[in-house]
C-alpha angles and dihedrals in degrees: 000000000000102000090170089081091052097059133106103276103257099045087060088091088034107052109015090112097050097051094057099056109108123249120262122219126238135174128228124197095181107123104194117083116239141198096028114037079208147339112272135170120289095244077175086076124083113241098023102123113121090356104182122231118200112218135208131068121343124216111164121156105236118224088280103051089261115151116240122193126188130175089208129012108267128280112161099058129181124186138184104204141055110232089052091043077052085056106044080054088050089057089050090251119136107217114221093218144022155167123266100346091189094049096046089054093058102039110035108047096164090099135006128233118231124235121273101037109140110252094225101192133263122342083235102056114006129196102259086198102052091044091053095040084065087063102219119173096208119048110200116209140183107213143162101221145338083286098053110136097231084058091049083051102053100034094080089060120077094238120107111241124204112216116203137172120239098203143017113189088198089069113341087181095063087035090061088047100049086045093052091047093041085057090050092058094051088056105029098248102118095130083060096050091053090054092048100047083049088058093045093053094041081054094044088043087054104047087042087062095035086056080044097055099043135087100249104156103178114051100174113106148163124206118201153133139224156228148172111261097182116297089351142068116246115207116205102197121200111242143182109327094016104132085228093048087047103043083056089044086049086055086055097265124138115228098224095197118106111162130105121310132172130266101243109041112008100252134157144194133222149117142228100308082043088059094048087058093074082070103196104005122141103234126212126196141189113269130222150181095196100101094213087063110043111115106200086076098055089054103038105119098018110134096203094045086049094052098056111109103244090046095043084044108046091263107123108100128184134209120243105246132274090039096149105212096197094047149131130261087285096056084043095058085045089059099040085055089047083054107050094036096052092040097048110033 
């Protein structure tokens, strides 16, 4: 699984190495939970009052056509991503563990994490005693396939793991859907998760006609982030089949990048010259308020930054922080709203 792509732009040179080493087992014999006392609903996320749970066995079929059984919908959830972490929010659950608690709280804004949830380690490579000391009984992974490491892992301990797949270039939208429902049924909150998808697509159908109404003129765009290579920037543009590229191209846009991009997420690669190619587009970056990874100061100064059409125009937008790119249907509202607002005001 390549969890390099996943973190936050300008860890991808710094950590890569380290999120790709595998995860090392490790036992816990301590019998009393910790972080949570117990899951409760999220009372953080809007909506959640008198949120109904159904009860009885659960059977659902993970990402990659793995059974999962449960006696009881699951209570006590731990999840190692944070798109999925997002998700569990969304369906007014309150996870006992997770992975990188203070990462998830400035970069993924959508929802917010309760006190008292167990900070697990990195998503990369988690601590598995810390995870199992928290006692869930669902663990909810992100994989690229039944051999990912992360699945290997957990299945020597007795504990059913959820396997789910972060991003599906041939339609990242429906892929964050399926993923969302696929959670609720894990943890019998479908009801909720119906409620949440219809407000996704009131808030898709109204920034569709607020684009529509409006006097856009240029629809070309390019959505991307940044990081220091060296001496350099590099610039990771969001291509065809990224959630974010496709999210712009649903508003009416046209996603003016065309060069390569990987399989699983839609991802590219370029620098300063691959950025002039996209001739007029409007571009549109993460936004941040950790210094460290803040782009505009890498490129002040910079002439042949400064010459490209949509930084010489007015047209270089940034998102308002906390925007997750590799989100749920929360952090997909979030960057609907960044679109229309900065496109239209």
């Amino acid at each position: 699984m390549p969890r390099s792509t996943r973190l936050p732009f300008a860890r991808v040179v710094l950590g890569v190495a380290a999120a790709w080493l595998a995860l090392t087992a490790c036992g816990t014999s301590d019998p009393e939970p910790s972080g949570s006392e117990a899951a409760t609903e999220n009372a953080s996320a809007e909506g959640c009052d008198g949120v109904e749970t159904s009860s009885g066995p659960v059977t659902v079929t993970d990402a990659f056509d793995r059974t999962v059984e449960l006696d009881e919908p699951a209570e006590r959830v731990a999840v190692l991503e944070w798109q999925q972490t997002e998700m569990v929010l969304s369906l007014c659950l309150n996870p006992v563990a997770v992975a990188d608690v203070e990462g998830f709280g400035q970069w993924n804004t959508a929802e917010e994490l309760p006190e008292g949830v167990e900070d697990v380690g990195t998503r990369g490579e988690p601590n598995l005693d810390a995870l199992f000391a928290a006692q869930p009984d669902l663990v909810i992974v992100e994989a690229s396939g039944e051999d990912d490491p992360v699945l290997t892992q957990l299945d020597e301990y007795d504990v059913p793991v959820l396997a789910t797949v972060g991003a599906d270039t041939t339609d990242p939208i429906q892929n964050m859907r399926d993923t969302f429902t696929l959670i609720a049924e894990a943890t019998g909150r479908e009801d909720r998760a119906e409620q949440v998808l219809e407000e996704f697509e009131t808030t898709l159908e109204e920034a569709k006609q607020a684009v529509a109404d409006s006097d856009v003129t240029i629809t070309d765009f390019v959505y991307f982030d940044g990081y220091a290579q060296g001496g350099n920037v590099a610039f990771r543009p969001f291509g065809q089949g990224s959630l974010f590229g496709e999210l712009g191209e649903e508003l009416g846009l046209t996603n003016a990048w065309t060069g390569p991009v990987d399989e699983a997420y839609g991802l590219g690669s370029t620098d300063i010259e691959g950025m002039r190619s996209v001739g007029d587009a409007a571009f549109f970056y993460t936004g941040t308020e950790i210094e460290e990874y803040q782009l505009a100061p890498l490129l002040e100064g910079n002439p042949a930054w400064s010459s490209i059409p949509a930084v010489a125009e007015g047209r270089l937008y940034e998102f308002p922080p906390g925007i997750w790119t590799f989100g749920g249907p929360r952090s997909a509202e979030q960057a609907l709203q960044a679109y229309v607002d900065l496109l239209t005001n």
